[in-house]
N, C-alpha and C positions, 0 to 999 in steps of 0.2 A: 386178521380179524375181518369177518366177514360187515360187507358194509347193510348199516341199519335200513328197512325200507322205509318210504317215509308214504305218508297216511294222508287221504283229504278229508276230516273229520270238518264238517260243518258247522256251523252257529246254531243249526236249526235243535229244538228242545224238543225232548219226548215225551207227553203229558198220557194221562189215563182219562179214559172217557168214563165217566160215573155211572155207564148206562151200563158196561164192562161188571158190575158186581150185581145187577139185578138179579135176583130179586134183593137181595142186602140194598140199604136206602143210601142217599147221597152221601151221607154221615160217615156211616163206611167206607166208600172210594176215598176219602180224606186219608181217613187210617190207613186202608193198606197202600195208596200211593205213596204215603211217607214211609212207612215200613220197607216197601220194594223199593225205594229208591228213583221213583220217576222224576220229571222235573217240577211237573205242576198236575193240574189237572183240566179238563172241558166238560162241563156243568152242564147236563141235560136236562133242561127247564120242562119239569114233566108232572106228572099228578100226586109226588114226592111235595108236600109243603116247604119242606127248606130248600128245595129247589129254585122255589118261588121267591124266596125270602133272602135279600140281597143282604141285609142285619146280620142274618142266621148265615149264611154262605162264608162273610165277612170272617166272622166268631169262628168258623170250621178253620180257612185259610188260617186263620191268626196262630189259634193254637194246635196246628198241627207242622206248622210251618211250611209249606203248601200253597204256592201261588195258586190265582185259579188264572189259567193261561188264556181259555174260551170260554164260550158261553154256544150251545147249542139254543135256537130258539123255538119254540113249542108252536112246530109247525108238521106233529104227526097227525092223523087223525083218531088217537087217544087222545091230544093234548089240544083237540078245538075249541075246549071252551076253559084253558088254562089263559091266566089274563085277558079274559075277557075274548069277544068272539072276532073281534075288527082287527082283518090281518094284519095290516097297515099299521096300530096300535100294539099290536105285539112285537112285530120290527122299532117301534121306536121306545120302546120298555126294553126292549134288550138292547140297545142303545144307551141305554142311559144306565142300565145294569150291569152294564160290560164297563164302561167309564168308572163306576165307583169301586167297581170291585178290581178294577186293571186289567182287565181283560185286555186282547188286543186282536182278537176275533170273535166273531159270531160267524155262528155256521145256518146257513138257511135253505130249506128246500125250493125248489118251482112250487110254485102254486097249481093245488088241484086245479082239473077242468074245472068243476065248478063255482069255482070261486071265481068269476066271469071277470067283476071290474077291475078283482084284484092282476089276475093275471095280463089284464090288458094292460095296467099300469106298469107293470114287474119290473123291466128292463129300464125302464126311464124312472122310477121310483127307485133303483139299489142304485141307479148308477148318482142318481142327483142326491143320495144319502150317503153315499161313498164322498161325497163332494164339500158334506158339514162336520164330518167329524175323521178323528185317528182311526178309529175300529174298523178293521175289516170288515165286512160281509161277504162271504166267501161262498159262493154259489154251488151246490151240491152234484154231483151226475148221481141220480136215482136210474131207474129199471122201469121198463114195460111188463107188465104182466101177461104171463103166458100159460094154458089150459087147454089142452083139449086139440094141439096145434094153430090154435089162433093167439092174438096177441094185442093186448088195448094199452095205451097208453093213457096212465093216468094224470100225465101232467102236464102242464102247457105255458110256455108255448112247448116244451118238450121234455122227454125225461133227458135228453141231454144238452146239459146248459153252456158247449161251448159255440152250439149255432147261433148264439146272442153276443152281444157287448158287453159282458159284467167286468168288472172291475179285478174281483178278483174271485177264484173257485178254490175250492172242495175236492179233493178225488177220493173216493173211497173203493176199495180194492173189490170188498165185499160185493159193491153195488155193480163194476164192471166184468164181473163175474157171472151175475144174473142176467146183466144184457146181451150178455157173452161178447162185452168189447175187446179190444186192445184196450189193456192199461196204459201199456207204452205209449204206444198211439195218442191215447186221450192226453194221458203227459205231457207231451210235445205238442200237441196244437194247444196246449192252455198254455205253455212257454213259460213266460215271466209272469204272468198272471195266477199260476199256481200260489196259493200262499197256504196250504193247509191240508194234509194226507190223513186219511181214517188208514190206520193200517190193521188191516185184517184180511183172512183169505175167502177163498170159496171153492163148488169143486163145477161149478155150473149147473146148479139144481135151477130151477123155476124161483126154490125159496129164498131167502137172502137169509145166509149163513152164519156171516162174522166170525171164521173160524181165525184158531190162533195161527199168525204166519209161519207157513212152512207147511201145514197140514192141507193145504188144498191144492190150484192148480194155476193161482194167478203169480206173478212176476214181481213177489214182494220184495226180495233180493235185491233183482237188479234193478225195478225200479228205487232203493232205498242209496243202492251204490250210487245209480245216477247222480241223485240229489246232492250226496255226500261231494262226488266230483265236479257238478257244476255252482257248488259253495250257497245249496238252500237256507237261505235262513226265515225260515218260516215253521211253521209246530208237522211235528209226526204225532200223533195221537192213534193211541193202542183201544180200538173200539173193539170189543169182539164179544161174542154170547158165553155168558158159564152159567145160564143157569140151571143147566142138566147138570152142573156140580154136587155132587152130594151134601160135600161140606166145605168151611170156610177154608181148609186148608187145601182142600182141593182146586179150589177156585183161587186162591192163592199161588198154587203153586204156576198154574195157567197162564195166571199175567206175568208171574215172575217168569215163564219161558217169553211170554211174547215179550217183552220187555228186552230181554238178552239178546233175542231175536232183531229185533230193532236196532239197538246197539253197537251188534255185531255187524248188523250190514250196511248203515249210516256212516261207514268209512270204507274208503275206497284207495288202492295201492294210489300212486302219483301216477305212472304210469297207464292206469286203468284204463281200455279201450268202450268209451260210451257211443262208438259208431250205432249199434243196433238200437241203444236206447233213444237215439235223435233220428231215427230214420222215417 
């Protein structure tokens, strides 16, 4: 009898990011997370009313049975005058909305340039709020914009947030695609401070993607194996775009790949060699 391989299957939970069924409303991501199978969800605090509404969120989780795992904070530039306009205020509204609801991240961007005082504060503001409470704040890597062969960065102190001290980061796959980083790379210089992966792909457009993993050109695999072998226990969240979906089933069936997708590669032989992934 041939002997059994044995698996490094992680703690780390794979949640659907509500922003994943757009145009469909937060309400939705509820259903079909339960339907597919995910673990929970990460709640993109956006111009969606029950996004807003920690009562209404509550009621969704309850009866769909549906932890809400995260909490994204409403720090696009659609979502600038969602709770109010004072950044600072909206960090600690999602602070206190992650706590009721259990959450056990919030996901946050860098601060626009122009958000002057905010950004001056950034680093000594997440890091001294990391310091009151359980909740993560898990520090995003965004993208530079690019046109025309030139290239502005829109956020500060950087669009990549492991030149700072945060507590803890974000990676998303999508967004190292557009920078045209190393994933792996960025991986490994966040270390242990990783507490939270968007998983999605890209193929290195200008645009930010969020294509389903496997369909682009980023390292969703093996960064997904790494995780699995060095025993992540922090959320995978399947962020990606459907809404060039025709219909719900279509877009259903979409997460239901990237889901499997995740699944599949969140375990890694025992033996598995992550030389390339730590290098």
């Amino acid at each position: 009898m041939a002997e059994s391989q044995v698996a490094h299957v992680p703690p780390a939970r794979v949640a659907l990011a509500t922003a994943s069924v757009y145009p469909e409303s937060t309400a939705s991501a509820f259903e079909i997370a339960a339907r597919l199978g995910y673990d929970g969800v990460e709640v993109m605090v956006w111009t969606d009313p029950v996004s807003q509404d920690v009562t209404a969120l509550r009621r969704l989780s309850d009866y769909h049975e549906v932890p809400i795992l995260a909490l994204h904070a409403p720090c696009l530039v659609i979502t600038q005058r969602v709770w109010g306009t004072d950044p600072w205020a909206k960090l600690v509204r999602a602070k206190d909305a992650a706590e009721e609801v259990g959450a056990e991240t919030v996901v946050v961007h860098p601060p626009f340039r122009w958000q002057r005082e905010y950004a001056r504060q950034f680093v000594g503001g997440i890091q001294e709020m990391a310091s009151e409470t359980d909740v993560r704040f898990a520090v995003e890597n965004m993208f530079p914009l690019r046109a025309r062969g030139r290239e502005v960065t829109p956020y500060a102190p950087d669009w990549d947030p492991t030149t700072e001290d945060f507590p803890h980061f974000t990676l998303d796959l999508s967004h190292t695609a557009v920078s045209q980083s190393d994933a792996l790379d960025m991986a490994t210089t966040m270390g242990n401070r990783l507490a939270h992966v968007h998983i999605a792909d890209g193929s290195g457009s200008p645009r930010d993607e969020h294509l389903v993993p496997g369909r682009g050109e980023q390292p969703c695999g093996d960064l997904l194996e790494g995780l699995a072998v060095n025993g992540f226990d922090g959320l995978v969240v399947v962020e990606v775009n459907t809404r060039k979906c025709d219909d719900r089933a279509e877009r259903e069936a979409d997460l239901a790949e990237a889901l499997a997708y995740t699944r599949l590669h969140l375990a890694a032989p025992a033996d598995q060699d992550t030389t390339a992934w730590r290098r």
